[in-house]
C-alpha positions as CSV (number, residue, x, y, z in Angstrom):
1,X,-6.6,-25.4,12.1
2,X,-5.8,-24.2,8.4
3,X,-3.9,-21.9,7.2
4,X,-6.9,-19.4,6.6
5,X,-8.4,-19.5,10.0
6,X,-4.8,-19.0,11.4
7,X,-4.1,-15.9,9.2
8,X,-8.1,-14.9,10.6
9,X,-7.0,-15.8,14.3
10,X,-4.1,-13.2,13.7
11,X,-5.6,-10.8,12.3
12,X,-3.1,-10.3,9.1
13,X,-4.4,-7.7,6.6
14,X,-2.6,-6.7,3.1
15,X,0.2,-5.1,4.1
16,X,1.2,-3.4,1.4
17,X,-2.1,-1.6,0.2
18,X,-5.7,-0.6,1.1
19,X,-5.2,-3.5,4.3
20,X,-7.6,-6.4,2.8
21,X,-8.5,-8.8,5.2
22,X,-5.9,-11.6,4.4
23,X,-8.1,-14.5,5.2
24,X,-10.8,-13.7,2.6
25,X,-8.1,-14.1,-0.1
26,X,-7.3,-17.1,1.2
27,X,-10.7,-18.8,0.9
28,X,-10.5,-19.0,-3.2
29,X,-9.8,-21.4,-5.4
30,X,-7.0,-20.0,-7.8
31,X,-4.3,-21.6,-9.9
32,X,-1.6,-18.9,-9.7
33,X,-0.2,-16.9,-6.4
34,X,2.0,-14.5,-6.5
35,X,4.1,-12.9,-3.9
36,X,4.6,-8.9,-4.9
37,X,8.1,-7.8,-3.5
38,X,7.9,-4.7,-6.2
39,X,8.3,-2.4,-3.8
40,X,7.3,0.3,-6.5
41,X,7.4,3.4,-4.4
42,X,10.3,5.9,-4.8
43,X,12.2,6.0,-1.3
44,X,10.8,3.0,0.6
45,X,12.7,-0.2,1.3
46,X,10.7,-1.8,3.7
47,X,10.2,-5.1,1.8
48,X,13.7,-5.5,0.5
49,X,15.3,-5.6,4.1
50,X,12.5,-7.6,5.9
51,X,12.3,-10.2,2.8
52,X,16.3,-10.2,2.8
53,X,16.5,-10.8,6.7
54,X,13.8,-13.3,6.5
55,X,13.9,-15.5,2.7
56,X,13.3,-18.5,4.4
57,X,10.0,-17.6,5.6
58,X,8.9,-15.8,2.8
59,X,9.3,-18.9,0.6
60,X,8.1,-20.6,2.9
61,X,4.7,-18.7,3.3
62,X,4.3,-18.1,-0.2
63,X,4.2,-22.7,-0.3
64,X,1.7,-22.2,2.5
65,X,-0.6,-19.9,0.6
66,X,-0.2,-21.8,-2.3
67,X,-1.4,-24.8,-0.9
68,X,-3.9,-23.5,1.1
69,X,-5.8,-22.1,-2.3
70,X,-4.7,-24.3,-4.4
71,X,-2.4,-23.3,-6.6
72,X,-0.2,-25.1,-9.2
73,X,2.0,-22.4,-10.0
74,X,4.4,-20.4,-7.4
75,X,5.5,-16.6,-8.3
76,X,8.0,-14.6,-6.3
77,X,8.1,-11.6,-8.3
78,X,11.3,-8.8,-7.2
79,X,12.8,-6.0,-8.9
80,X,15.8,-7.6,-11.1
81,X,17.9,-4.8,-9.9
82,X,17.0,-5.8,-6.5
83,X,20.4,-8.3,-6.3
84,X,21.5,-8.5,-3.3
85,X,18.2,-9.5,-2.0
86,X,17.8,-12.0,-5.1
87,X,20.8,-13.4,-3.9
88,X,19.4,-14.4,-0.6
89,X,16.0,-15.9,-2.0
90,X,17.4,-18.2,-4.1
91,X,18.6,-20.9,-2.2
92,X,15.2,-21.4,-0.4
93,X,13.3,-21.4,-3.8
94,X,13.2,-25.0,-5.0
95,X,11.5,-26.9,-8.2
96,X,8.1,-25.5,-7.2
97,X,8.7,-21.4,-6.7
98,X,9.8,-19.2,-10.1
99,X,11.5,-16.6,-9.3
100,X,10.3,-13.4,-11.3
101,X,12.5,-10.9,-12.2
102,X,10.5,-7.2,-12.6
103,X,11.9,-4.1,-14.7
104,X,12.6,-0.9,-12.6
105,X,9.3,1.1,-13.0
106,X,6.7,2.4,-11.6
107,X,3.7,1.0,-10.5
108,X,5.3,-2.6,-11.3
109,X,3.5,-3.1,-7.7
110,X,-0.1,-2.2,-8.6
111,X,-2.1,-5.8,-8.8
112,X,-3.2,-5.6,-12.0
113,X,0.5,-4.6,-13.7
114,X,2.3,-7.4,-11.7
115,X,-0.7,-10.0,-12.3
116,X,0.0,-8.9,-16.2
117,X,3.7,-9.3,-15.9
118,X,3.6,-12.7,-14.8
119,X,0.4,-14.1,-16.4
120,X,0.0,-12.1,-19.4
121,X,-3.9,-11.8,-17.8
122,X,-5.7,-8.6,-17.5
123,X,-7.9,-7.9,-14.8
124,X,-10.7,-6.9,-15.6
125,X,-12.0,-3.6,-15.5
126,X,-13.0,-2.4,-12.0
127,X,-12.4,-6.2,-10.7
128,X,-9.0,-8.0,-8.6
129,X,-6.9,-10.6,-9.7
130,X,-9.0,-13.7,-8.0
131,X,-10.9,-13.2,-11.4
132,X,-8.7,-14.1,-13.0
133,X,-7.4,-17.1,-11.1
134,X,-4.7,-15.0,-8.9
135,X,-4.1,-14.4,-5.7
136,X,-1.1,-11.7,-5.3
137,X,0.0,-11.4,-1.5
138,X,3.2,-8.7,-0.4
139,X,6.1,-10.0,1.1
140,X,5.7,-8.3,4.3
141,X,2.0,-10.0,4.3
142,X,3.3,-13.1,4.0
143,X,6.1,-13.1,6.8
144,X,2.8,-12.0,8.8
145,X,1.0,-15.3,7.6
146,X,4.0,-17.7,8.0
147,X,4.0,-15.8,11.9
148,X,0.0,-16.4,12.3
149,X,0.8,-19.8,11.0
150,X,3.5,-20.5,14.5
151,X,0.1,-18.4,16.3
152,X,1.2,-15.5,16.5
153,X,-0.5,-12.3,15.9
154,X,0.3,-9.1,13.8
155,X,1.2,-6.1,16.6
156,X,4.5,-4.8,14.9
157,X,5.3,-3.2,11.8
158,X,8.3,-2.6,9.6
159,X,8.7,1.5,8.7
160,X,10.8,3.1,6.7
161,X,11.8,6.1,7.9
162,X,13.6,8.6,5.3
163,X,14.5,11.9,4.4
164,X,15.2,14.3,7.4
165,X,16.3,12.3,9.8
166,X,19.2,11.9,11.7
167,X,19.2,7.7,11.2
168,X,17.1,6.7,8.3
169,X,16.4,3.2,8.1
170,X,13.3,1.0,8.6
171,X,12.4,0.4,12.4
172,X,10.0,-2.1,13.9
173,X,7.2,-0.2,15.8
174,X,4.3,-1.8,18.0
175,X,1.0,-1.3,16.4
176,X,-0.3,2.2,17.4
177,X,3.3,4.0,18.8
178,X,2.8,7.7,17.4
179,X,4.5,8.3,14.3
180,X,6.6,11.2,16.4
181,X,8.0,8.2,18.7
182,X,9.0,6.4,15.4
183,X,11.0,9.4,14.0
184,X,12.6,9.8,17.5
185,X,14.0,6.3,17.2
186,X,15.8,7.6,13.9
187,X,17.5,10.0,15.7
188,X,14.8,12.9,15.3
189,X,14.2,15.6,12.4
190,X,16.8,17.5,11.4
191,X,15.2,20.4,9.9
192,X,12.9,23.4,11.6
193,X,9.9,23.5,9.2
194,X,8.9,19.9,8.5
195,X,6.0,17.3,6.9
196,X,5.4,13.7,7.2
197,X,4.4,12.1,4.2
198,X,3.1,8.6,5.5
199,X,3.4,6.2,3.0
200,X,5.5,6.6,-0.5
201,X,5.6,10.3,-2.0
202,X,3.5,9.1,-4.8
203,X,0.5,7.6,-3.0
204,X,0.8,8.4,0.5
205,X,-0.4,11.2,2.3
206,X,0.6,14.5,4.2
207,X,0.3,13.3,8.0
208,X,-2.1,15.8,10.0
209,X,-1.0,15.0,13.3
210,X,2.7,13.9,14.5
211,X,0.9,11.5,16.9
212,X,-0.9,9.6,15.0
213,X,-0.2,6.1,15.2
214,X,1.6,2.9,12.6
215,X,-1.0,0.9,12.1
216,X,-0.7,-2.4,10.1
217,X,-0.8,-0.8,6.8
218,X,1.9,2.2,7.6
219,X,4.7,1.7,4.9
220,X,6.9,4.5,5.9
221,X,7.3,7.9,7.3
222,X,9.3,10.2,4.8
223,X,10.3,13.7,6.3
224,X,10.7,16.5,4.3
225,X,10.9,20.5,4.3
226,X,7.6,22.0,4.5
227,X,8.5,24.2,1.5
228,X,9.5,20.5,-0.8
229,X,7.6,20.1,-4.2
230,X,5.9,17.1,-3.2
231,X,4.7,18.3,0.1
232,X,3.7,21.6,-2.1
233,X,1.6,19.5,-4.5
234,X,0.3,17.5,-1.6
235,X,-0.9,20.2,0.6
236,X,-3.0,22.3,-2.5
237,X,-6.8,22.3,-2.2
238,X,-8.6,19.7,-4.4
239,X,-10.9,22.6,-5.4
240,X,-7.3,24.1,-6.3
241,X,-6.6,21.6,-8.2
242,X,-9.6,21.5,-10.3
243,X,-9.4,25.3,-11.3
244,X,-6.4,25.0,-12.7
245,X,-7.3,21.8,-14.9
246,X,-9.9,24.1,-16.4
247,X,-7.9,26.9,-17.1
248,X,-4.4,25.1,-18.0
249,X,-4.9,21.8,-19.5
250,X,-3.9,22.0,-23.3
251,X,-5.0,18.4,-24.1
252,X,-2.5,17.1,-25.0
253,X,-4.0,13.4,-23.5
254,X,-0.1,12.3,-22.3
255,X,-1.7,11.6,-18.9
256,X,-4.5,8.9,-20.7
257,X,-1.1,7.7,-23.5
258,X,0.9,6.9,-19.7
259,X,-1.9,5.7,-17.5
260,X,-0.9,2.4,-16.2
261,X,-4.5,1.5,-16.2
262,X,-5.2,2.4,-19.7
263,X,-2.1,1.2,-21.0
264,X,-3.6,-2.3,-19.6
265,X,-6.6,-1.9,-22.3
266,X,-9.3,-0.1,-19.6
267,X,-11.6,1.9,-20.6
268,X,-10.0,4.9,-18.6
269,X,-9.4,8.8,-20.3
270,X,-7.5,11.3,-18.2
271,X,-7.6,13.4,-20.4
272,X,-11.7,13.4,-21.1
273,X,-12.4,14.1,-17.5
274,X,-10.0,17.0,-17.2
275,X,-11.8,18.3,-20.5
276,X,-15.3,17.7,-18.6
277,X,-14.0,20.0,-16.0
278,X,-13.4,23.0,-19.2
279,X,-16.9,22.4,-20.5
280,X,-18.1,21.8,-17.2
281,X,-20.3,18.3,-17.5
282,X,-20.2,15.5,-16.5
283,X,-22.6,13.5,-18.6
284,X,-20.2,11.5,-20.7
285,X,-19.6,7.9,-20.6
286,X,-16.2,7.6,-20.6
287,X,-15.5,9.8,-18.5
288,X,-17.5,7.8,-16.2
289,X,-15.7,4.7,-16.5
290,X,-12.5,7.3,-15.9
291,X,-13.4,7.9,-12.6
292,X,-14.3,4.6,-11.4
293,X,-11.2,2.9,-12.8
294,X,-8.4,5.0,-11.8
295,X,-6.2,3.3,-9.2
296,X,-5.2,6.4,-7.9
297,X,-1.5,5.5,-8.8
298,X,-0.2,9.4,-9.8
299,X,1.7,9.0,-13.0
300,X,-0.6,11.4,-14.2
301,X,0.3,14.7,-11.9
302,X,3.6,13.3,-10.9
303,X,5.1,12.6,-14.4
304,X,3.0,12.7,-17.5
305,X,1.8,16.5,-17.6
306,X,3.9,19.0,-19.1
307,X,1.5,21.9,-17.3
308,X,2.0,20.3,-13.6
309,X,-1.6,19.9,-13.7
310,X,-3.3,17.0,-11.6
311,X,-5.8,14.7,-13.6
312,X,-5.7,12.3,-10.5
313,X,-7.0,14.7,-8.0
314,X,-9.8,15.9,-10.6
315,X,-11.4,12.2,-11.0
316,X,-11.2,11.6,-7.2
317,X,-13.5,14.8,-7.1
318,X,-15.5,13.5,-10.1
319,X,-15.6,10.2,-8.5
320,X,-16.8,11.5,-5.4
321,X,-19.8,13.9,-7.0
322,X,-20.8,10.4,-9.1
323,X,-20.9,8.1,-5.9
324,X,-22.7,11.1,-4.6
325,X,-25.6,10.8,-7.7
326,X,-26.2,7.0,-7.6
327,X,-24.1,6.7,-10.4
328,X,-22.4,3.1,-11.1
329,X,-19.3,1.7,-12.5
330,X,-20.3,1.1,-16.2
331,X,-17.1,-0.7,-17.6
332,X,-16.5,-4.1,-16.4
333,X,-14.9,-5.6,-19.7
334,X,-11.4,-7.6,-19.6
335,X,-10.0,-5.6,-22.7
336,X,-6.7,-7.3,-24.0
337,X,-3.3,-4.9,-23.1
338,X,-2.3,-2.5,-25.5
339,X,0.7,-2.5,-27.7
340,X,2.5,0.5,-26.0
341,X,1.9,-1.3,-22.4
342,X,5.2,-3.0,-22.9
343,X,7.4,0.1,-23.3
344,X,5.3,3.2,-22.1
345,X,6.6,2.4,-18.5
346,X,7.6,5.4,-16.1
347,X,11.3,4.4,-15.1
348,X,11.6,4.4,-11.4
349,X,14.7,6.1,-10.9
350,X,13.6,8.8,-13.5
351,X,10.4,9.5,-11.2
352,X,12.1,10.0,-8.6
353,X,14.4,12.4,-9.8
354,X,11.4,14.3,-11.2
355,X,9.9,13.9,-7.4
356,X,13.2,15.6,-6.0
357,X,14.1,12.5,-3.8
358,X,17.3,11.8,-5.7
359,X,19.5,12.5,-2.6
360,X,17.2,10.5,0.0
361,X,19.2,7.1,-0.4
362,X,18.5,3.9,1.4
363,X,20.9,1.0,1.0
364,X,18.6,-2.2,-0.5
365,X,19.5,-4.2,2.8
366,X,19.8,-3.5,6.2
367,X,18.7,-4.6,10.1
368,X,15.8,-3.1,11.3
369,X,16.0,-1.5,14.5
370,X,13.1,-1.3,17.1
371,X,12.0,1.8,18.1
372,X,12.1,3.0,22.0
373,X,9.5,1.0,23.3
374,X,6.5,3.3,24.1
375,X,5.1,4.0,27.1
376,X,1.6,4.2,25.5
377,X,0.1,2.8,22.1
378,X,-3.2,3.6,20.9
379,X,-4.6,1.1,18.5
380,X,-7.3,1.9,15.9
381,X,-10.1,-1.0,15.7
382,X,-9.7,0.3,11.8
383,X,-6.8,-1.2,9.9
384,X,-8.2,-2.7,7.3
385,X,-10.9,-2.8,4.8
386,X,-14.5,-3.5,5.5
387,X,-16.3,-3.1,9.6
388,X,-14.0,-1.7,12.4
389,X,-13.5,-4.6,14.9
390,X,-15.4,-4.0,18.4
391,X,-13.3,-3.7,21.1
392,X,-13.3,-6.8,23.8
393,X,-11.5,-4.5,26.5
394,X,-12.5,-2.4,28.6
395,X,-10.9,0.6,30.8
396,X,-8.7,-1.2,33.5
397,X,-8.1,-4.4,31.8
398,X,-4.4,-5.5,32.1
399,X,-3.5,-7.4,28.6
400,X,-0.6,-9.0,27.3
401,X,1.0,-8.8,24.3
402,X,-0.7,-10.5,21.5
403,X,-4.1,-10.5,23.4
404,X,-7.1,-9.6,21.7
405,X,-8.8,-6.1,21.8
406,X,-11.0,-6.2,19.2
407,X,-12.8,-9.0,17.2
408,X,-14.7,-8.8,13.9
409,X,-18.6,-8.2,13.9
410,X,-20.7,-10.6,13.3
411,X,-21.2,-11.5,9.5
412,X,-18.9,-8.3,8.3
413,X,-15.4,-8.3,6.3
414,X,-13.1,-7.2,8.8
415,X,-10.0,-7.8,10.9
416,X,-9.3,-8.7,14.6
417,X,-6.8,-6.3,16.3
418,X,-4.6,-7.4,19.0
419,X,-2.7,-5.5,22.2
420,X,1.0,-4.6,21.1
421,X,2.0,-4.5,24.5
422,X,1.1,-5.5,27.8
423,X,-0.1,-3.0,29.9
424,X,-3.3,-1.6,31.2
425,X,-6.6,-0.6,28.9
426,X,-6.8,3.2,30.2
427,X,-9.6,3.9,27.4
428,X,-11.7,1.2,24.8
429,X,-14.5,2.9,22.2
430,X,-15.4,2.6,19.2
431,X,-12.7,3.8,17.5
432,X,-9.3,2.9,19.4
433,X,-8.0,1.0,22.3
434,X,-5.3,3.0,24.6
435,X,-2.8,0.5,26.2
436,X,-0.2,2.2,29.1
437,X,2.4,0.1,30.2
438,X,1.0,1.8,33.4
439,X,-1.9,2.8,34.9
């Protein structure tokens, strides 16, 4: 069986990101793969401690990939501040894997900035890296490929778990174990009034429900006081949002001068679409090509803008009314990087400052712990992008671990989804699977 219809069998997604279905990527034809140990996002450390307790297989994944599309060159691309963990790649990396060493900032991570870093190749706009002869896989996506390769499926997941907690860390948690059974395992919460902010602070999201389960795209849990900055900014109402662009913005366009995206040669303006809000149209071209190429990253609201204002949150609303029309992507040049791309970079440690996450501190390497095993999981048949798998359970059903509960539809991008646990099926629909470890 090849490697692709292992990683299919097992049901890997991107781990890092949106959760694209592994096994498409691995059906190109592309000169160049690179593995993405960035790890970009202020707080987390999930990939440095799971790539520093496992550089064998890593390496060895990345070879596996490489081979199976075909690939001359071999990228392992880390922070260069990330030593200790460079330390324990390098005696697995051999003639045929460069090791790439990354500047601290932020999004080095983002597919496009790390395909430019290595290759000197822009994407181009609104496309991926297999355009231009790339494939870019995470580190934790890959120790789930070189597993998938020895059969076995993806049902954990590596979390970091920061902020106010009693033991921060990164934990292992079956697929679909509540979030609140996770931040039990670190020891609990430590303050009264709390949020969850699952993922990093800059892209991630305020968690609506405590119970809501890791799934195989969860990259952390990061616990802070209701009353933070970032869960202030997080929690305001898009509509919010969009007043305020129209009645503060001065213009000054630094979110479009730092926009990873435009600093890459896109055709993306900021600082157009929060003047559309003011003179309240949206028939412009460019700002079109705004909405449909922002990545969504945050530099914008998190760093750039000197009012506080948030251009990001304006063209997901602008993107959303466009979608909403009919209206199409109009840019889809490959524009060559500009000048101020190599030094117009948001400085990681700086950010986070700015977020007010200096004081939550992980050490770059650790063991990760396993959380309580739970007495129930409930497992979405959505973890990825494209069709939700249909569930092959049904209420009653003792599985095993590893088992399959939910295979990918007929003809449609999607991902098959496994039991975490053994135990009995006490409810199968369209959206989740419920396992008990008894009935």
């Amino acid at each position: 069986m090849s490697v692709k219809d292992r990683v299919r069998e097992a049901g890997v997604v991107g781990a890092g990101g949106a959760g694209f279905p592994t096994h498409v990527k691995l059906a190109a034809r592309v000169d160049t793969v690179v593995a993405n140990g960035a790890e970009c996002e202020p707080v987390l450390v999930t990939d440095q401690w799971v790539s520093a307790c496992r550089p064998g297989d890593v390496v060895d994944a990345l070879r596996a990939v490489g081979g199976e599309v075909g690939a001359s060159r071999l990228v392992l691309a880390v922070k260069r501040r990330y030593g200790a963990l460079i330390g324990r790649l390098r005696p697995f990396l051999g003639r045929d894997v460069e090791l790439f060493e990354l500047d601290d900032f932020y999004p080095a991570g983002d597919e496009q900035v790390l395909v430019h870093e290595v290759t000197g190749r822009v994407v181009p706009e609104g496309g991926i890296p297999l355009e231009v002869g790339c494939v870019v896989q995470n580190v934790s996506t890959l120790l789930n490929i070189r597993d998938a390769i020895e059969g076995r499926p993806v049902i954990e997941k590596h979390v970091t778990v920061a902020g106010e907690v009693a033991r921060p860390g990164v934990f292992v948690a079956p697929i679909g174990t509540a979030a609140s059974e996770v931040l039990a395992s670190a020891g609990g919460v430590t303050v009264p009034a709390f949020r969850v902010i699952e993922g990093g602070p800059m892209m991630g999201s305020l968690l609506a429900d405590i119970d809501s389960p890791v799934t195989k795209t969860t990259a952390g849990y990061i616990v802070l006081p209701a009353d933070h900055p970032v869960v202030t900014r997080k929690s305001m109402q898009r509509a919010h949002e969009v007043r305020r662009a129209s009645s503060a913005c001065c213009e000054c366009r630094m979110c479009t001068d730092m926009c990873p995206r435009y600093l890459l040669g896109h055709r993306i303006y900021p600082h157009l679409a929060m003047r559309s809000v003011h003179a309240a149209t949206d028939d412009i071209p460019q700002v079109h090509g705004t909405a449909f190429l922002c990545s969504q990253c945050g530099v914008c609201e998190a760093y750039s803008c000197s009012m506080g204002l948030s251009a990001r949150r304006v063209i997901q609303a602008l993107r959303e009314r466009l979608v909403a029309a009919g209206v199409k992507n109009p840019c889809r040049d490959r524009p060559p990087a500009r000048e101020a791309q190599a030094w117009a970079r948001v400085p990681k440690p700086r950010m986070t400052e700015r977020l007010g996450l200096g004081h939550v501190h992980l050490p770059a390497t650790g063991a990760p712990q396993p959380v309580n095993p739970p007495w129930e999981v409930r497992i979405p048949l959505k973890q990825h992008t494209g069709a939700p798998a249909v569930a092959v359970v049904r209420r009653g059903d003792r599985v095993k671990a590893g088992g399959l509960v939910g295979e990918i539809p007929e003809g449609a991008l999607g991902a098959r989804v496994h039991a975490s646990m053994d135990g009995v099926v006490t409810d199968a629909d369209a959206h989740a699977v419920r396992i008990a470890r008894r009935a």
